[in-house]
C-alpha positions as CSV (number, residue, x, y, z in Angstrom):
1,X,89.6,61.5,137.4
2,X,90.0,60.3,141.1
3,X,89.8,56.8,140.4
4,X,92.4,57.3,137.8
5,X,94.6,59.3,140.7
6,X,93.7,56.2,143.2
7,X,95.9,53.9,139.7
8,X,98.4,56.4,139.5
9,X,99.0,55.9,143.3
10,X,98.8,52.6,143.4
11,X,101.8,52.6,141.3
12,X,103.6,55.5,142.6
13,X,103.4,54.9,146.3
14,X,105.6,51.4,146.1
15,X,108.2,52.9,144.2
16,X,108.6,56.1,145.6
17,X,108.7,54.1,149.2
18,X,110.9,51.5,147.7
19,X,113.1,54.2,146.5
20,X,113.1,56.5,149.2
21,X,113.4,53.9,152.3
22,X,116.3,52.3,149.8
23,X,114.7,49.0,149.9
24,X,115.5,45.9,148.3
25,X,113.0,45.9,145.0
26,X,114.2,42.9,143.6
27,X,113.0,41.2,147.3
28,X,109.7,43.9,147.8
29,X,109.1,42.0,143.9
30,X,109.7,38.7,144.5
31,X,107.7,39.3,148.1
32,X,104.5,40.6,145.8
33,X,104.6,37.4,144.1
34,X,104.8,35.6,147.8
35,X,101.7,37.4,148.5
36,X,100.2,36.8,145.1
37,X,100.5,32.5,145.7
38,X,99.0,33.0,149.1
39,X,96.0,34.8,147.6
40,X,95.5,32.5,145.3
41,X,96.2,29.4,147.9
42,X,95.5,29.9,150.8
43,X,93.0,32.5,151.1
44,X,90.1,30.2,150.8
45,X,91.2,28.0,153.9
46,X,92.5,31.1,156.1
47,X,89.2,32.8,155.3
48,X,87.0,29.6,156.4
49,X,88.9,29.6,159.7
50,X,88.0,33.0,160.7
51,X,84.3,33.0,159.8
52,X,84.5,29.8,161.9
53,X,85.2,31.9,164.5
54,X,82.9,35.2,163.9
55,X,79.4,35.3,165.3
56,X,78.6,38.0,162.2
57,X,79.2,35.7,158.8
58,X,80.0,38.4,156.0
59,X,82.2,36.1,154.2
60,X,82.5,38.1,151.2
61,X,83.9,40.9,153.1
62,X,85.6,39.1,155.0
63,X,87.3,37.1,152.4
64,X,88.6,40.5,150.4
65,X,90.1,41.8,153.5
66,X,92.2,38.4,153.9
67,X,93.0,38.1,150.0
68,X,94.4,42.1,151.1
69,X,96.2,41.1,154.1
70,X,97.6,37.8,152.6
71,X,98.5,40.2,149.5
72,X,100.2,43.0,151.6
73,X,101.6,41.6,154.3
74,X,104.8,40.0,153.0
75,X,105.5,43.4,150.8
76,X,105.1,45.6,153.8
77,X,107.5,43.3,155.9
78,X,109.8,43.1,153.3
79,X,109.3,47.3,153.1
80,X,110.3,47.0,157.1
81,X,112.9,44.2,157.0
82,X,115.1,45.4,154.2
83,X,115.4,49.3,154.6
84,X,118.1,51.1,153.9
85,X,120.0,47.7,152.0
86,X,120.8,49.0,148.8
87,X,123.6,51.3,148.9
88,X,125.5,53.6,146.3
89,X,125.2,52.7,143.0
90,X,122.8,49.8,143.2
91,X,120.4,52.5,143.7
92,X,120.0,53.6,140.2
93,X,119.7,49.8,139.3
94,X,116.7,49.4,142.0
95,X,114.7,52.1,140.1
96,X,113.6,49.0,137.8
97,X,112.4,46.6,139.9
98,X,111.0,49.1,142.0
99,X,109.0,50.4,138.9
100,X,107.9,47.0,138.0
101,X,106.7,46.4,142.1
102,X,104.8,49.2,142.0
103,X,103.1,48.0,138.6
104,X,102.7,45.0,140.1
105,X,100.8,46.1,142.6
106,X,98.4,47.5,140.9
107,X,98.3,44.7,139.4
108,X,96.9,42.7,142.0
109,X,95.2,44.9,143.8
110,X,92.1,46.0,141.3
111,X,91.0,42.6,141.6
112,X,91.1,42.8,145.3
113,X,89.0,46.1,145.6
114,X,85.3,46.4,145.8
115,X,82.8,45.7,142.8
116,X,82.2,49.3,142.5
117,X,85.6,50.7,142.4
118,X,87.0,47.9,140.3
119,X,83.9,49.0,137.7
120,X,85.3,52.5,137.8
121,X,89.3,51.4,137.4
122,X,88.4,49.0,134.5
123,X,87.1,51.7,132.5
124,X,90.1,53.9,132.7
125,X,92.6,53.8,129.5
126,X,95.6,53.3,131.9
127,X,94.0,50.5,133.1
128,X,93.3,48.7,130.0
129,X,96.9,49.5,129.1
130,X,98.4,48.3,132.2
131,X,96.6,45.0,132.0
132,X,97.7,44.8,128.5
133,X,101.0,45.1,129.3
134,X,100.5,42.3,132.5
135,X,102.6,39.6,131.3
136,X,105.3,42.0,130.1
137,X,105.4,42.9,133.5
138,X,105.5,40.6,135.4
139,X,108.1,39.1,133.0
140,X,110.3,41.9,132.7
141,X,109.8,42.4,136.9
142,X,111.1,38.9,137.2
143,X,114.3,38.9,135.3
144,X,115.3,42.5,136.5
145,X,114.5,40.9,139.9
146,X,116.8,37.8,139.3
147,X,119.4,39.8,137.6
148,X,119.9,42.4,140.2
149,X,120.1,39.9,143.0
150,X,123.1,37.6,140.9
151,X,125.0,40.8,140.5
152,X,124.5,42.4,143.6
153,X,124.7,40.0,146.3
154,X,128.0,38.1,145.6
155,X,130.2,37.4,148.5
156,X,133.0,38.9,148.0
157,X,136.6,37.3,148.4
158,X,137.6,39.4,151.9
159,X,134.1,38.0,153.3
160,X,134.7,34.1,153.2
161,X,136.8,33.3,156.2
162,X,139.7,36.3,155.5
163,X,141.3,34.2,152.7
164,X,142.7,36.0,149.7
C-alpha cells in the first residue's frame, strides 16, 4: 500500500504544483524530456567526472543520484522559471499537459530508484498499467504540449512594434 501511495504521488505532486504555482506544463513537459535525453546521454560522462574526483568510489550510487539530478533539474527550474505564466483560461487547458508531466514522471523515475523499491513498484497493478500505457503518454503529452504552445503564445497584433 505505501509503495503504491509513493506512485500515486509521483504523479500527483507535478500536477498539483504545476497547477497550483500556474506553471507552464506544456514547458515543465517538454523540460522532462530535456531531462530524460541528458539521462540517457550524458549521465555516463558527468558521472565518470565526479568519481574522478571522490576519494570514496560508489559509482553505482553515485551514478543514480546524477541520472536523478540530470532528470530533475531542468523540471524544477522550469517549475521556478515559469510561475505564475499561464493566466485565465489557458488554465483549464494546462490541466492536460500537466496530467501527462506528472505521468511522465513517474515514468522516469521508477527506473531511477533503488533495486528494492523499484521491485516493490513493479509489482503494483497501476504500475503495469501505467507502463502499458507509456507510449500513449508520452504521445499524447507531446501533442497536447505542442498544441498548447501554437495556440497560446501567438504574438498578438498590438505587440509587434504598435502597428495595426
Amino acid at each position: 500500500m505505501t509503495y503504491l501511495l509513493v506512485l500515486g504521488a509521483m504523479v500527483l505532486v507535478p500536477v498539483l504544483v504545476i497547477t497550483l504555482l500556474r506553471v507552464n506544463a506544456a514547458i515543465a513537459f517538454m523540460s522532462l524530456c530535456l531531462g530524460s535525453v541528458l539521462v540517457a546521454y550524458v549521465s555516463s560522462d558527468v558521472s565518470g567526472v565526479f568519481t574522478s574526483f571522490s576519494a570514496k568510489h560508489d559509482t553505482l550510487g553515485t551514478n543514480q543520484w546524477i541520472q536523478l539530478g540530470l532528470l530533475l533539474v531542468p523540471f524544477v527550474l522550469t517549475l521556478l522559471f515559469t510561475r505564475a505564466s499561464v493566466r485565465g483560461s489557458k488554465r483549464f487547458i494546462n490541466i492536460l499537459p500537466a496530467l501527462a508531466a506528472g505521468l511522465l514522471v513517474a515514468l522516469l523515475l521508477v527506473p531511477l530508484l533503488p533495486a528494492d523499491v523499484q521491485r516493490h513498484v513493479h509489482h503494483l497493478a497501476a504500475w503495469r498499467q501505467l507502463s502499458n500505457l507509456q507510449t500513449s503518454v508520452i504521445l499524447a503529452g507531446a501533442a497536447f504540449s505542442l498544441l498548447f504552445l501554437l495556440f497560446t503564445h501567438r504574438p498578438r497584433g498590438d505587440e509587434e512594434g504598435g502597428k495595426h
